[in-house]
N, C-alpha and C positions, 0 to 999 in steps of 0.2 A: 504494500500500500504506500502512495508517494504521502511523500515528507508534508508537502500541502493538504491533503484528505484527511490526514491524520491532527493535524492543525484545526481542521475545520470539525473535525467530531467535536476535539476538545472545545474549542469556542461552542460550539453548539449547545453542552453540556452546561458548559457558564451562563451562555443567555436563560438557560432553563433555571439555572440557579437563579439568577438574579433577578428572572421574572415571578420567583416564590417570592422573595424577598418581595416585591413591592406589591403582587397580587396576596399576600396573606393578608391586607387589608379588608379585602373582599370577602377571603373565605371566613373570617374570624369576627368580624364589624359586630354584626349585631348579640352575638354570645359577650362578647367584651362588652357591649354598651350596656347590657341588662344585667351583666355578671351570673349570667348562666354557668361558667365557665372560669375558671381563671387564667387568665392569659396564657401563661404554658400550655396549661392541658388544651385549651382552644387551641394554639398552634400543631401541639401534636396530632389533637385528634384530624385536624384539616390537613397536617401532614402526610397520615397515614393514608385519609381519602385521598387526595391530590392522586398517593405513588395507584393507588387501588381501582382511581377513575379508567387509565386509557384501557387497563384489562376489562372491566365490569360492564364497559357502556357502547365503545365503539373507536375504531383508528381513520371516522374518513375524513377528519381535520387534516391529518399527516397527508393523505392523498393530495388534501388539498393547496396545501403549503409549498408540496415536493414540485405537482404537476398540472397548479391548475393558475400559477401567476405569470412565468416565464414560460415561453415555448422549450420541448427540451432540446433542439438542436443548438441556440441559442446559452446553455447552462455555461458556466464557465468556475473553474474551481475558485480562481484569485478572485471573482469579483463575491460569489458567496462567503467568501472569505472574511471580505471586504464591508459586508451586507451584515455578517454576523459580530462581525466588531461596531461598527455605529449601532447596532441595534443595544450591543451590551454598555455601549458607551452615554447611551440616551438612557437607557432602564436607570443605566447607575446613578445620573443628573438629578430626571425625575421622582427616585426614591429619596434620594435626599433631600428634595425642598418638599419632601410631603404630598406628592402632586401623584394619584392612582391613573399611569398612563396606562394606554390600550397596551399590550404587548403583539396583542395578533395586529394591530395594525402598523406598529412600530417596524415590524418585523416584514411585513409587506411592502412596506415601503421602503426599506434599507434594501429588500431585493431587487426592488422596481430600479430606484437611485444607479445602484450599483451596474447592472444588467443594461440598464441604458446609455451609462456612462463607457462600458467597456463592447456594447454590442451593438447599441444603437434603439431607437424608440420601436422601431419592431420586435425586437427579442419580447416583450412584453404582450400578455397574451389579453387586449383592449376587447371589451363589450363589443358585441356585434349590435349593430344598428336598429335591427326589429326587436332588440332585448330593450332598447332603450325606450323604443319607440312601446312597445307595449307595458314596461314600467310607468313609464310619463302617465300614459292611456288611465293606465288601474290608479293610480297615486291622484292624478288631480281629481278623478272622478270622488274616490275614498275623501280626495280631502274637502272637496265641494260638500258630501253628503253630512259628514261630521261636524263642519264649522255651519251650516244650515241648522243643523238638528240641535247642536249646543248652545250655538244661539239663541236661538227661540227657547230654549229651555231655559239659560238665563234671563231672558228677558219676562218671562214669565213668572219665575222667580222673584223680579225684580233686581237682578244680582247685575254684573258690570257683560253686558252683552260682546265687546268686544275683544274681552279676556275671552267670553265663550267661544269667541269664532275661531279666535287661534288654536286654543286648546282644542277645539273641535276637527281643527284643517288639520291640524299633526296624529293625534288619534285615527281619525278617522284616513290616511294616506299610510301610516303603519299597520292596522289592522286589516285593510285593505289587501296592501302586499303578501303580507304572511298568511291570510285567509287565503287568497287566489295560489301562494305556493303549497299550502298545506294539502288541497284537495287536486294538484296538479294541473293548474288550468295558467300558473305561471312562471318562467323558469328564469331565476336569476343565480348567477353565476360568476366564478369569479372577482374582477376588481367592482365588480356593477353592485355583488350582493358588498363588498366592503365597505362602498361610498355610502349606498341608501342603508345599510343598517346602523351607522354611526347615527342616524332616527329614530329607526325602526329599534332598535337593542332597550337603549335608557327608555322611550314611551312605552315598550309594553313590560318592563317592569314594574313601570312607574302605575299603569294603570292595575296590573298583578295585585302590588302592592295593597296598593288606593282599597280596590273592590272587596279581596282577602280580609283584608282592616274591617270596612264596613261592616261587612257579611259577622263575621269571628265576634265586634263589639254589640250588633244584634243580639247573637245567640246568649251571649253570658253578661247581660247589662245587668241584670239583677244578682251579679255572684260579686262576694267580696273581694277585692282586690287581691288578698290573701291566699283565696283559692283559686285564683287564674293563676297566680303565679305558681302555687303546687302542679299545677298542669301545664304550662306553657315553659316551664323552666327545665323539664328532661326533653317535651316536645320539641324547643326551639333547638337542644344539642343534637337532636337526631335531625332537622331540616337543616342544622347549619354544617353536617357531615354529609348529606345528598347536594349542598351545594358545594361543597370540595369535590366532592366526587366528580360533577359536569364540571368544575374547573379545570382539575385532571385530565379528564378526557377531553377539552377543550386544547388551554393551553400545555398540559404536558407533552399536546405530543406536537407543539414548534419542532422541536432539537428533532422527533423522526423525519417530519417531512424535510426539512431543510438537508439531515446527512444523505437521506434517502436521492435529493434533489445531487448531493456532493459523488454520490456516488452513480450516479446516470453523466454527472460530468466529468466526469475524471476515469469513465470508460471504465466502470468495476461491473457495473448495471447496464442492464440494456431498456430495463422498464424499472419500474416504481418498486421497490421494496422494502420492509423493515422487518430485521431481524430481531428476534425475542432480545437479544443484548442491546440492541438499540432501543429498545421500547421501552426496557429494563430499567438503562442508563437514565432516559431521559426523564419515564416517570420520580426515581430516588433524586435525580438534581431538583424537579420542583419541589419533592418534599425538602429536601435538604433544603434548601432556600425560604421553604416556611417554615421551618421553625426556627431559622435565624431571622425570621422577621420585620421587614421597614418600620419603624413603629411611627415614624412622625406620619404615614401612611398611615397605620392604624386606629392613630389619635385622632386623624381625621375623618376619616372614614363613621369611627364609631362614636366620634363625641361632636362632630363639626360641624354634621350635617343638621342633625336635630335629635332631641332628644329622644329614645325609646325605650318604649316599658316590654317587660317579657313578651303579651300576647301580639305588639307590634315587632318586636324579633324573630318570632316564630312566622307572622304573616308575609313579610317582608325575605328572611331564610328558604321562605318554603316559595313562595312565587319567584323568587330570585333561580333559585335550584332547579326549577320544574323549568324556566325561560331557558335556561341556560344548556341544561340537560337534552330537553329538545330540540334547539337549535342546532347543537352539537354532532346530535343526529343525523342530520342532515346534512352534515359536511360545510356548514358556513364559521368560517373563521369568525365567528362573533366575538364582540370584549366585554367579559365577564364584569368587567369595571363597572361600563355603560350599564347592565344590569343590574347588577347590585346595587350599585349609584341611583338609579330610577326606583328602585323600590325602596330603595332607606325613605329618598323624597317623597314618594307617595304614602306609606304610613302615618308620616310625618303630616303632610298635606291633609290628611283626617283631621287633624285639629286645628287646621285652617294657615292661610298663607304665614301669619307670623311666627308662627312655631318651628319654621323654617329658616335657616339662615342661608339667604339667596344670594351672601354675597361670596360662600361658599361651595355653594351652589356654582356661580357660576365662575369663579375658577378653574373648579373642575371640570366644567365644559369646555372652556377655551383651553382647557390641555388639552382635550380629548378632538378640539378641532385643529389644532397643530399640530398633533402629533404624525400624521401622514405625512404632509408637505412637509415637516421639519426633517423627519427619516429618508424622503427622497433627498432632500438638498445636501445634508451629511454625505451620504453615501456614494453618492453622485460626488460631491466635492474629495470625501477620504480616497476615492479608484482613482479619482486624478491625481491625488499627491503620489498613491503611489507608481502609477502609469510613471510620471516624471520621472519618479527617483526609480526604477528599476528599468524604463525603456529610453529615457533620457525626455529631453523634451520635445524633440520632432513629434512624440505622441497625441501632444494633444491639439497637432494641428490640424487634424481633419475633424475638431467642433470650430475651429476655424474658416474654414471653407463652405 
């Protein structure tokens, strides 16, 4: 095995690490915020699920990573290389200033960056035009019906109608999409399902969330607070190990698709594969990486957003895990972040706007909106440093011409 493929396992392994480190925010948030848990055992226990997810649930994330961003004639060892260092070099930025970045998109984009830089804007495997054209189609119609129907519901209400229409266009343009992909009648793909579910992810946790709450503070309005929490406090450690688990099987298996991707380029592979040691490898880095956990992440995550009581933990755990879980399914690189993130809001959101702190809120949105273009620009810029310094400079004169 050359000296490069072997470089890029180990980087790959790292990104995994360090994508537990700043995703145990996610897997641990709301056990931490309710004290379900005490912080170790939250991490171990999300540890354990993390390594337990990509076996239990499904590998066609890795498919997806390996073979469904870059063309594979196109693959090239140096620039996945090159992909997997800005990726680990972003994870490690955004962990430190506390900031819960996408990982799957972090990571798609350091591909994209890199892959265009050393191969050109075709290596990149772009939306085909009736995929667009048919998203557009279902999304404005979703978001017309939604921002109609909320409206007039606030207005009715007497509540702020024009808060409804928006909340109603985004709802209604996410449920949409993932209604028409769920029963097959719409197929999104690729960088297409990456851009529109940066949306679609946070809104249907958010509404998960939201509904879960309502429904849950329904059933047990007449129980003492006492005994919800004898119930919601073993329930919420068991929904916040189902949400480790679709993390696992989410993100743990980046580091398969990508070596899998290393190894169709470096002529080991002739299709798509991962070996039981590679699965292995990559599920124990994410654990290993949560239970050495981001914590200025986790602080945020579970005390930033707003505050939560056990039966809002468990509501929030369990829609979050079930979003996640599903989607995963399916093979969409979703970020677990955007999920968990929307459903902490939405809990929260039950006890109305100010219980929210929206200026945390949206922080973490504008990570999550930089995070793509920032990862192509990196990686894209790191292949040129090294194109320079290993091919000299004549290399980079045909982005000159």
């Amino acid at each position: 095995m050359e000296t490069i493929i072997i470089i890029g396992v180990f980087l790959a392994f790292l990104f995994n690490f360090v994508n537990g480190l700043n995703d145990a925010g996610n897997s641990i948030a709301t056990v931490v915020a309710t004290r379900a848990l005490r912080p170790l055992y939250a991490l171990i226990l999300a540890a354990v699920c993390n390594v337990a997810g990509p076996f239990l649930l499904t590998t066609a994330i890795a498919k997806t990573i390996g073979t469904g961003v870059i063309i594979p004639e196109a693959l090239q060892p140096d620039a996945l290389v090159i992909a997997l260092v800005s990726g680990v070099v972003l994870l490690i930025i955004f962990t430190a200033k506390g900031f819960p970045i996408s990982a799957s998109h972090a990571l798609i984009g350091c591909m994209v960056g890199a892959s265009v830089a050393a191969a050109g804007i075709t290596s990149v495997i772009w939306p085909e035009l009736y995929m667009v054209r048919d998203v557009a189609i279902a999304g404005i119609f979703g978001a017309l019906c939604g921002s109609l129907y909320l409206s007039l519901l606030f207005w009715l209400l007497k509540g702020p109608a024009r808060l409804g229409a928006i909340a109603g266009a985004v709802g209604g343009f996410s449920l949409m999409i993932i209604s028409l992909m769920i029963f097959g009648l719409l197929k999104v793909t690729g960088l297409m399902a990456i851009f529109i579910f940066i949306i679609i992810s946070p809104t249907v946790g958010f509404l998960g969330g939201f509904f879960l709450d309502i429904m849950v503070s329904y059933i047990f309005r007449f129980s003492l607070q006492s005994t919800r929490n004898k119930i919601f406090f073993p329930l919420q450690v068991v929904t916040g190990g189902l949400q480790a688990l679709g993390h696992g099987a989410n993100d743990g298996l980046h580091a398969v698709g990508i070596i899998a991707a290393l190894f169709i380029a470096g002529g080991i592979s002739s299709e798509f594969s991962a070996p039981f040691w590679i699965m292995g490898g990559s599920a124990l880095a994410i654990g290993l990486g949560t239970v050495f956990g981001g914590w200025n992440v986790i602080t945020k995550m579970a005390k930033g957003i707003t505050r939560i009581r056990p039966y809002q933990g468990f509501c929030a755990s369990t829609a979050g895990g079930l979003v996640i879980s599903g989607l995963t399914i399916t093979g969409i690189p979703t970020s677990s972040t955007h999920i968990i993130s929307g459903s902490i809001v939405g809990v929260g959101a039950t006890r109305g706007k100010t219980a929210v702190d929206w200026k945390v809120v949206r922080d973490i949105v504008t990570t999550w909106i930089v995070t793509f273009p920032s990862a192509v620009f990196v990686s894209f810029a790191l292949y040129l440093l090294y194109s320079v310094l290993v091919f000299g400079i004549d290399s980079i004169f045909k982005y000159l011409t």
